[in-house]
N, C-alpha and C positions, 0 to 999 in steps of 0.2 A: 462427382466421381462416379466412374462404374459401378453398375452390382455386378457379381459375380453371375447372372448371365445375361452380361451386354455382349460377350465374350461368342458367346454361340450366338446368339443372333447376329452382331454383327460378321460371322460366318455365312451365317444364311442368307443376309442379301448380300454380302460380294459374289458367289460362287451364282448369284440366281439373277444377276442382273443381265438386261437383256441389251443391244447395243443399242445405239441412240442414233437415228438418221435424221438430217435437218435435208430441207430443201435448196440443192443446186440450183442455179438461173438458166431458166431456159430460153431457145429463141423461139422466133415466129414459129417456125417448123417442128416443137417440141424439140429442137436436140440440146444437149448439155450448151450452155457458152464456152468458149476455152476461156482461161484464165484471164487472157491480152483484152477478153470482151467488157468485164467489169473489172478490172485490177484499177485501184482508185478511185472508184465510185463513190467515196466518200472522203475523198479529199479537194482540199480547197487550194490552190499557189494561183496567186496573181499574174505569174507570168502567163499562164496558159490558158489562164480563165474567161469566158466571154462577158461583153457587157463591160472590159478593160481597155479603152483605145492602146496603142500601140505605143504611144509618146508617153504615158503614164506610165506603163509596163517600162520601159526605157529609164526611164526616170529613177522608177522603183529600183529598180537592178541596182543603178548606181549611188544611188542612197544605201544597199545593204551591203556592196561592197568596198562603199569609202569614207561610211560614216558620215557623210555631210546630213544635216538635216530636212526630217520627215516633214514635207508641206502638209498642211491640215486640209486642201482642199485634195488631194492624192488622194490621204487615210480617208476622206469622206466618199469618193468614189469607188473604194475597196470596200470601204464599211455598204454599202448601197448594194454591191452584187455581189457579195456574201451573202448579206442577209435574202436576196433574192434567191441564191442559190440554196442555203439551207434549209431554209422556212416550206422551198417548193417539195423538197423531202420530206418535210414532217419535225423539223425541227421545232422547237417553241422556247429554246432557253441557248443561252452560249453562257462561255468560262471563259476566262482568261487559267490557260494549262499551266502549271510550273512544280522546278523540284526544288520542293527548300531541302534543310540540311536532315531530312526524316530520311533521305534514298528513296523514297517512293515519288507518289507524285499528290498536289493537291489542285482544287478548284474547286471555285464558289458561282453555283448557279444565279445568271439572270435571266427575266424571260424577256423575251421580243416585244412583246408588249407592252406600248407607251401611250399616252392620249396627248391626240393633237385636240385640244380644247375637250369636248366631252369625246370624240369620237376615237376608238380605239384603233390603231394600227402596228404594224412590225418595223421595228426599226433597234438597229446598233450605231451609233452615232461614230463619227471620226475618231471623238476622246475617250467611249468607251472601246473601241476596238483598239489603240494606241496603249492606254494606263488605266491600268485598277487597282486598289486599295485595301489589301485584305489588312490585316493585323497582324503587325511585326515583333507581338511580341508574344504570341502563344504556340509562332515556331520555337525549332529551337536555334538558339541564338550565341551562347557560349558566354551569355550574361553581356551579350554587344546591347540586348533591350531590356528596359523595365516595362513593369508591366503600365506605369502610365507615360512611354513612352512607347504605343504603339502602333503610328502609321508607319506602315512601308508599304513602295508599289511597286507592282509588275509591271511592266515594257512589250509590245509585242515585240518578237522576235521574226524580221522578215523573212531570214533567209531559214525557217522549218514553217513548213503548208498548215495550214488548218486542218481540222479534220472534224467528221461527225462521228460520235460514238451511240449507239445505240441502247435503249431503253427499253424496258417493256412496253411501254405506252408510247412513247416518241423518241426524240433523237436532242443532243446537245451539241452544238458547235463548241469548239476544242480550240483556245487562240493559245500557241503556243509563246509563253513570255518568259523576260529573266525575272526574276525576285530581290528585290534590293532596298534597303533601309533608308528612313527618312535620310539619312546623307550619305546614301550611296553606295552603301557598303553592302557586296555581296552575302545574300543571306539563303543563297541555291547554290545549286550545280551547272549551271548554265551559264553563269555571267563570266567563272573564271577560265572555262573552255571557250567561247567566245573569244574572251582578251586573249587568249593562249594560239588560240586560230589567228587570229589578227597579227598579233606579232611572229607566230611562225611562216604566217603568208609573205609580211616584212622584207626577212630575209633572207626565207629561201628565195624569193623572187629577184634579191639581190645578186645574190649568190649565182644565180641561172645565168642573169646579164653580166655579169661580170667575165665568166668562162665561154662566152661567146652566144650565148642562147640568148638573145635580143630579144625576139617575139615574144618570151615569156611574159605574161602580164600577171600570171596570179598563179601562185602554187598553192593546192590545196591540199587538209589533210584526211586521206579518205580511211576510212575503217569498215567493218565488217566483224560482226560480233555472234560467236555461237553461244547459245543457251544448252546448258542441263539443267534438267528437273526429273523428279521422283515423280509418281503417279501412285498414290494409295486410296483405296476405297474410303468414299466417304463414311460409311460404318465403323471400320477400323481407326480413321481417325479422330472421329468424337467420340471413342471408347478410350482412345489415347490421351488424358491430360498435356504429359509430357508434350506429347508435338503438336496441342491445338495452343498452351499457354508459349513454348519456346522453338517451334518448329522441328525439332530433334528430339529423339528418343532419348530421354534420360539413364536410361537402363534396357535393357533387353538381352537374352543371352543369344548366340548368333547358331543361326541355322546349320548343320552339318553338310549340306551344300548352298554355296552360295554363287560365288563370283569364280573360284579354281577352275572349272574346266572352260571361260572362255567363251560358254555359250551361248550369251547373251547376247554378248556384242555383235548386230551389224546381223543378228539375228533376225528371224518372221518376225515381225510384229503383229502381235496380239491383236486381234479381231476388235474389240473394243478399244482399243490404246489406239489403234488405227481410226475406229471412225473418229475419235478426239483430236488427233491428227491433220484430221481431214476438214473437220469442223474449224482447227486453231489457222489450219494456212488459208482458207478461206476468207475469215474474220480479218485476218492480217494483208491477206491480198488485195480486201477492199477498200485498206485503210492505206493503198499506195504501197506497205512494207513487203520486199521481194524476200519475202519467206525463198529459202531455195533447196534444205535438204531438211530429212529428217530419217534417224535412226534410231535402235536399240543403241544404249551405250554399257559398256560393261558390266556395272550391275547391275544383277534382278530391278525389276521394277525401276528402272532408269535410263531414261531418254534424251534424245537431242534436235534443239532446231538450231539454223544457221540461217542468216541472211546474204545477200550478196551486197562486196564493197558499195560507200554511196560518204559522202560529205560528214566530218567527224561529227558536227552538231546532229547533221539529219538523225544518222545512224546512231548516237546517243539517244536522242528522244523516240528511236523506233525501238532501241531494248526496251526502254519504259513500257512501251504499249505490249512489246512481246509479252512481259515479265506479265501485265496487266491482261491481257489476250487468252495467255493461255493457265492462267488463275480461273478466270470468268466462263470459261468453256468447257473447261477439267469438272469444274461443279455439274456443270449442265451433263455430264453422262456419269452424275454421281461419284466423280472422282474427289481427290485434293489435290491438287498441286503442288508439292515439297520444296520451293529454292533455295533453301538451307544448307548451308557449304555442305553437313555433313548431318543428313538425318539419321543415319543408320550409323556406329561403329563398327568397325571391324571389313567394311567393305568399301568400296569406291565415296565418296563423296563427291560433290558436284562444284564445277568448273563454270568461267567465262572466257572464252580464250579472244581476246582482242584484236584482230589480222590490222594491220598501221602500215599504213603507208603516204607517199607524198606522191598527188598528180597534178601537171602544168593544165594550165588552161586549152592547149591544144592537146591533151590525155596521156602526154607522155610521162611514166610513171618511172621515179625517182629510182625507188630498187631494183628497176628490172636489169637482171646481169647481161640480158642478148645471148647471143649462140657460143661467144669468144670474152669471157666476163674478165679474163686478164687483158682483153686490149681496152676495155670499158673505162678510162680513169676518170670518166663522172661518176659513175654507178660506186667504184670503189673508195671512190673519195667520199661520196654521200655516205654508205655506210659506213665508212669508218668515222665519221663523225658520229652518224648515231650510236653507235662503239664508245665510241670517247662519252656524251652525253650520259648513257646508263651508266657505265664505271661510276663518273663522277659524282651521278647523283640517285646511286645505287642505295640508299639508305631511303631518300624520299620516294624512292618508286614504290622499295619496303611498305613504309608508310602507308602509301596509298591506297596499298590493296589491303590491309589490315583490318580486321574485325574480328570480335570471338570465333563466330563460323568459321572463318577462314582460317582462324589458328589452327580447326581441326586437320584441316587441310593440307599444310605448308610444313614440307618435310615427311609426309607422311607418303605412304608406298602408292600412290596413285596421282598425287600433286609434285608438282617443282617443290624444290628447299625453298626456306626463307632465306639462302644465301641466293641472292640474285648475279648470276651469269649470264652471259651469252654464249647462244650455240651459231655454228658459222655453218658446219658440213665441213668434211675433211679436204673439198676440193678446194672452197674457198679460204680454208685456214691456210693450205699450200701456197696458195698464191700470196695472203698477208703475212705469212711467215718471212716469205722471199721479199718481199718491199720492205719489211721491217728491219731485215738483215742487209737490204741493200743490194740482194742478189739480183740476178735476172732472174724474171717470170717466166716460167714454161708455157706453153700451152697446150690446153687439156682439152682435147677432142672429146667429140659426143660420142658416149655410149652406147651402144644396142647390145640388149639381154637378149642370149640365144636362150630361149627357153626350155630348146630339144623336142617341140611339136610343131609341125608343119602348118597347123590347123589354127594358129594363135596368131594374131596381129604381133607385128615387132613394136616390143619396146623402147623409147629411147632415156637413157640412164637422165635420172633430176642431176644440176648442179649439187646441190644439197640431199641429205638421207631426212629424217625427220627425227626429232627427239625428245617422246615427251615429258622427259623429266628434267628440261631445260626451261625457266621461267621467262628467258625474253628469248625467241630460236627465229633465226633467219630462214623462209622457209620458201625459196624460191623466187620470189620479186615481193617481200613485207616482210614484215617481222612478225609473230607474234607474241604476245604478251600474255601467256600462258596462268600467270596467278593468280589475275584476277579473280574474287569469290561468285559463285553463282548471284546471289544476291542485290548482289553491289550495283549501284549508277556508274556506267563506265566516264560517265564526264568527268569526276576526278581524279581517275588514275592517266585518263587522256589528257588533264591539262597537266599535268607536274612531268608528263611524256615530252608533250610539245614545248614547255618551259624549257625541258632540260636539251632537248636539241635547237631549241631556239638560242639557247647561250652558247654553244658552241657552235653553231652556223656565224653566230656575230661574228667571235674570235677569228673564225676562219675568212671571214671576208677580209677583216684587217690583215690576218697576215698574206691572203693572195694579194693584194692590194699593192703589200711593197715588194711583193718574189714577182709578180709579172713585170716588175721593171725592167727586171734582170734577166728574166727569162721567160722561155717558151708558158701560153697556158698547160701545155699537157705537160712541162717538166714540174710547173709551183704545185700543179692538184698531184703529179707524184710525192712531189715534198710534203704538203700537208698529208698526202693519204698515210705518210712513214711517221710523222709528227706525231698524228693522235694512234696509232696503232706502235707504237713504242710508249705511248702512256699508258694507256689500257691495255696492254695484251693480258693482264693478269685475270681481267674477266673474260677472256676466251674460255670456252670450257664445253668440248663435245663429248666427252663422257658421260656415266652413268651418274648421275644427279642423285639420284637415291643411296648412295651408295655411303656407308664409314667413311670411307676413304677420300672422299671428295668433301667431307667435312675439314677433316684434315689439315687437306693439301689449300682447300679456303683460306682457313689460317694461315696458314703458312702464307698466301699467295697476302694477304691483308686487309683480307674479304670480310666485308660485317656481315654477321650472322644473328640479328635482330630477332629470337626464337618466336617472341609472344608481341601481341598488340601493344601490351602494357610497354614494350621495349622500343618498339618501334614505333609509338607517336612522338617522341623525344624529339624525332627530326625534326619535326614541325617549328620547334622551339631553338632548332639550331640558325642561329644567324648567319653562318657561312655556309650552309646549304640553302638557304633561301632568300639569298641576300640577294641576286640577279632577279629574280621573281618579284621581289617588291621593288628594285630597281626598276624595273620595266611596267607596274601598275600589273603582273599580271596576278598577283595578290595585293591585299595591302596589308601592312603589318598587324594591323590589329584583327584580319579577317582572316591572320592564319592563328592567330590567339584563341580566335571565337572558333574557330573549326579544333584546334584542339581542347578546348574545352566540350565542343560538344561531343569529339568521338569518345574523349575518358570516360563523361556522364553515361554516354550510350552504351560503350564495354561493362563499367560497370555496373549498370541498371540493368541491361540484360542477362552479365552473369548471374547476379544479386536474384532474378525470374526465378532461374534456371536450379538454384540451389534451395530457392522457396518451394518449388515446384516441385523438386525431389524429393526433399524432406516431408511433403504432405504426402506423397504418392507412398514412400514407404512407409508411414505411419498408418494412412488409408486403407492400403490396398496388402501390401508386401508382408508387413508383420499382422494382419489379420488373417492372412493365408498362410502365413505358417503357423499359427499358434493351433489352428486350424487341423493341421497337418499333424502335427504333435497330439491335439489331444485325440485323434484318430490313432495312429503309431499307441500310446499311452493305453488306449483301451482293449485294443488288440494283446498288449505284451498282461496288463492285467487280467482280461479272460484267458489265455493262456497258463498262467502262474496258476490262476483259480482252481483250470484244471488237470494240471500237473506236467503240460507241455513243456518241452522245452523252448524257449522265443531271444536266440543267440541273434538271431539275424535281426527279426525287428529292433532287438534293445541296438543292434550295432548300429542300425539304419536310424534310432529314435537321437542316438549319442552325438552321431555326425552331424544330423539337424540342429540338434541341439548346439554343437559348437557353431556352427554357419550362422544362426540367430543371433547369437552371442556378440560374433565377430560385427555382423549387421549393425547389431543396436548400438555398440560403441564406434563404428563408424560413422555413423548419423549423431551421436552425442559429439563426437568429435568435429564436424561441419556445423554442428548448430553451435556449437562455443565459438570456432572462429568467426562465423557470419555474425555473429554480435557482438565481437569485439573489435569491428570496423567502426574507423572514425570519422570524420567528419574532411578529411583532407582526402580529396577524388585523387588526387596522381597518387599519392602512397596507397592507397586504397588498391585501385589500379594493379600496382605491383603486388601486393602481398594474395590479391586474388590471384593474380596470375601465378604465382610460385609459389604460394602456400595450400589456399584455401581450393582451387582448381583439381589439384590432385588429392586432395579430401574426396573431392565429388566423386572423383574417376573410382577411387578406390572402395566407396557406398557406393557404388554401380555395380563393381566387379562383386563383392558382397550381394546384391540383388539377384545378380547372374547366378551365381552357386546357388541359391537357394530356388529360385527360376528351374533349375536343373536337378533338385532332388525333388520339388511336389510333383504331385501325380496332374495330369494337363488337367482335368474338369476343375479342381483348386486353385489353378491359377486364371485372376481377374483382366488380366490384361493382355489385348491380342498380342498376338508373338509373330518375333521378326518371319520365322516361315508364312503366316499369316497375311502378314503386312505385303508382302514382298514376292511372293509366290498366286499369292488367290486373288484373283480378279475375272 
């Protein structure tokens, strides 16, 4: 724990730190490279790679997109110029990369290093660069392994590149693999995005040739994922217990300006936040990932990267690195890195907003509406299936994005509800309103905003407005999937995405299947577009998402409203919500058993942190500083009485504390009786933290804060949110 002055020093180096410049790649003629010069320089793909004939390359392709089987003499021709290409970098170790069920990521170093008889050489053999063997049972598993049951191997994975990651000393090649159990059984986040790609390549590719688009060979699902993260000085956060044991502030009382006037966002960036910036998109550049924007985001001390769309797997495994990217680089200018749905309360917390979309093999992209989106009846057919999918399986999307962090989040004045809607934009509700009623379609010409300056480019009006308190929002050609938690591996909430539109793309094939008998292709994709948009219109919803009122009218409409994690892993265990997903292999029944078990364990292992954590911090730190305070207050009001002053003020100022202490101690007595009267059953557990013992916390927090806000600032031990949040 802190002493009381870790507090000022760690003042003294945030405000005194200097910025941190790394060396750009020059060319011949000393000038900077552009970007396009080294962007991948540390990435490996077979298709592109030299020292791969052409026929292999061919080969390979078709191997990762039909599944047929990996020839060992291929994998040994790949394994051969990798290892030529790595090693000439400065490699000397490779991994096989993967995400078991932690959300992060893991891997186990080997070196290159082999002897052919006594004589030492580099070499990755065919089998080692195809399958590795870590231990399948000191993941977590959801009690799928004992612990003397524990081989499981990784798989490479063809279609995400290799890559090198850098070291102090040298560099490790990166094979990016799925993770899977002696029998097969997904024990990552990769295996069931993979299945969930596969089968939604399936039938959307069906679906394309059926309504006349022949050529289509393969639909893909592309995404594009924005990152928020915090930035706090590395001083301030090992002064902080709180956010080095749980990532978030246990307590803090909230600055009198923070986030209200707006001026954050979209704001200069900070001199220093900037070279980290600059350092993160680089790192990322070189690793192939097309880093593409970066801003201030609304609150203090709170930032954003985006990438540009790319293949769901790729772009899954390039948040990893993001998430990892810009951890590793944040340190290096003495920062920390926050991806904690919600490190601060009372201000913004942090988002991943998911951009989804479908593109053909020739780029033609699924959502795109065109200039005239009411004469589009592919475009409005395809969404209104994904329309129908989210309704349907609006409890597992819930689900997906679920985690303590994320509770902070969801429903709260800066995040979507935990009632999952869709937002369309008024033009396109107009137009599905009139199909759903039967009416004629109008058509809705393009707009141009006169702005009333001569000097301004004209605008022309979006199909759609944007709206971000909408958790899945149609936003021009994709959707995005707004709830996802900062934190989170987007592969999960992408495959229960893709699952859930894969099931209804089936249905839809079968029913165009028997209306094209009968009629025109453009009258059956009308009928279907009325079919699922008379199902679901109940999740239409461009309003204000935050709002009383839209809770409400949720109800009403017969919208689940799944508040807390503890509520919403349920689905998992619902058989009629996940009954088409084990039907199709894209879970298997007992791997959605094991994944609930391990999210429970996780929820409640890290709330369980989170109230260890606090209850030391206020015994530590909180009530030594007021007791502190008090007998200061106490001795003043006794030399006063000594010498016949009057001390109305101090005794009133000594009384208030005095109750505030009071109130403290019995809220922490009260959190510590619940927290050990937990039993040994994880799902009840589960709930009674979520609805009992949760709001204990909050309310020893709120108690922290008033007393936070009577000590005089040198008495209090712990850097404070203006601190945190302000000084860098």
């Amino acid at each position: 724990m802190p002493s009381k002055y870790s507090r000022i020093e760690a003042k003294k180096f945030a405000i005194n730190r200097k910025e941190r410049t790394f060396k750009r790649p020059v060319d011949l003629n000393g000038n900077f490279q552009k970007v396009s010069e080294y962007y991948g320089e540390n990435v490996f793909h077979y298709l592109t790679a030299p020292g791969i004939p052409e026929s292999i390359k061919n080969e390979l392709l078709t191997v990762s997109n039909s599944g047929n089987k990996l020839k060992k003499e291929h994998a040994d021709i790949v394994a051969k110029a990798v290892t030529e290409w790595a090693t000439a970098k400065g490699a000397t170790h490779f991994c096989h990369w993967f995400q078991p069920l932690t959300g992060s990521t893991a891997e186990k170093h080997d070196a290159f290093l082999d002897l052919d008889g006594e004589l030492p050489i580099e070499k990755l053999s065919a089998g080692q660069l195809m399958q590795g063997e870590p231990d399948a049972s000191s993941f977590p598993n959801g009690g799928a392994r004992s612990t003397f049951e524990a081989r499981g191997y990784t798989s490479w994975d063809l279609t995400s590149p290799m890559f090198l990651m850098d070291g102090v000393n040298g560099k490790t090649l990166c094979i990016p693999t799925a993770f899977v159990s002696y029998h097969g059984d997904a024990l990552d986040m990769k295996t069931p995005l993979l299945r969930s790609v596969t089968r939604l390549n399936d039938v959307a590719t069906k679906f394309m040739n059926l309504i006349g688009f022949t050529d289509t060979k393969k639909v893909s699902v592309t995404c594009g994922a924005e990152q928020e993260y915090f930035l706090v000085d590395k001083a301030f956060y090992f002064s902080r217990p709180d956010l080095v044991m749980t990532g978030r502030t246990l307590l803090g009382s909230l600055s009198h300006k923070n986030q209200q006037l707006d001026d954050h966002y979209f704001g200069r960036i900070p001199e220093r936040v900037l070279s980290c910036m600059e350092e993160i998109d680089y790192e990322l550049h070189r690793l192939g990932i097309p880093a593409k924007t970066r801003h201030n985001e609304v609150a203090p001390g709170q930032f954003e990267i985006a990438q540009i769309f790319r293949e769901a797997n790729v772009s899954a495994d390039n948040n990893q690195l993001v998430m990892a990217v810009i951890k590793e680089v944040a340190e290096k200018h003495n920062f920390i890195a926050l991806l904690h749905e919600k490190p601060f309360a009372g201000i913004n917390g942090s988002g991943k907003h998911i951009n989804w979309s479908m593109a053909t093999d020739d780029g033609m992209n699924l959502l795109e509406p065109g200039n005239k989106p009411e004469k589009n009846i592919k475009f409005l057919a395809v969404t209104s299936i994904v329309i129908e999918a989210v309704y349907r399986r609006a409890k597992l999307l819930r689900m997906a994005i679920s985690s303590q962090g994320n509770d902070h989040r969801l429903g709260a004045n800066e995040a979507p509800p935990s009632i999952i809607s869709v937002f369309t934009g008024s033009n396109l509700e107009k137009i599905f309103e009139a199909i759903k009623n039967g009416e004629t379609v109008s058509e809705e010409g393009k707009v141009v905003l006169d702005l009333g300056a001569n000097q301004l480019a004209n605008l022309m009006m979006d199909n759609t407005d944007r709206n971000r308190t909408s958790p899945f929002a149609f936003t021009g050609n994709k959707f995005e999937f707004r709830a996802v938690g900062s934190s989170q591996s987007i592969s999960f909430p992408l495959s229960i995405l893709n699952a859930a539109v894969t099931e209804v793309f089936e249905e839809s094939i079968e029913f165009l299947e028997k209306e094209i008998k009968a009629s025109s292709v453009e009258a059956a994709l009308m009928k279907l577009t009325k079919k699922w948009l008379q199902s679901s219109w109940n999740i239409i919803f461009n309003g204000d998402g935050y709002s009383q009122e839209w809770v409400e009218e949720a109800k009403k409409r017969g919208l689940p409203n799944l508040r807390t994690t503890a509520d919403a892993l349920g689905a998992l265990l619902d058989d009629e919500q996940t009954k088409y997903m084990v039907e199709k292999g894209i879970f298997r029944k007992n791997e959605l058993q094991m994944r609930y078990n391990v999210l429970v364990e996780n929820y409640n292992t890290l709330r369980e942190i989170e109230f260890q954590t606090q209850m030391d911090i206020v015994k530590k730190n909180v009530l030594p500083a007021t007791l502190e305070y008090k007998k200061r207050l106490g001795k003043v009001i006794k030399v006063q009485k000594e010498i016949g002053l009057e001390s109305s003020v101090e005794v009133e100022m000594y009384k208030k504390l005095n109750f505030t202490v009071e109130s403290l101690y019995a809220n922490l007595m009260n959190l510590t009786s619940a927290c050990s009267a937990l039993n040994g059953d994880a799902a009840k557990n589960s709930l009674e933290i979520a609805n009992n013992i949760f709001p204990l916390s909050e309310k020893l927090a709120q108690s922290c804060n008033e007393v936070e806000d009577l000590i005089p600032n040198e008495l209090w031990p712990l850097p404070t949110y203006y601190e945190m949040l302000f000084l860098r």
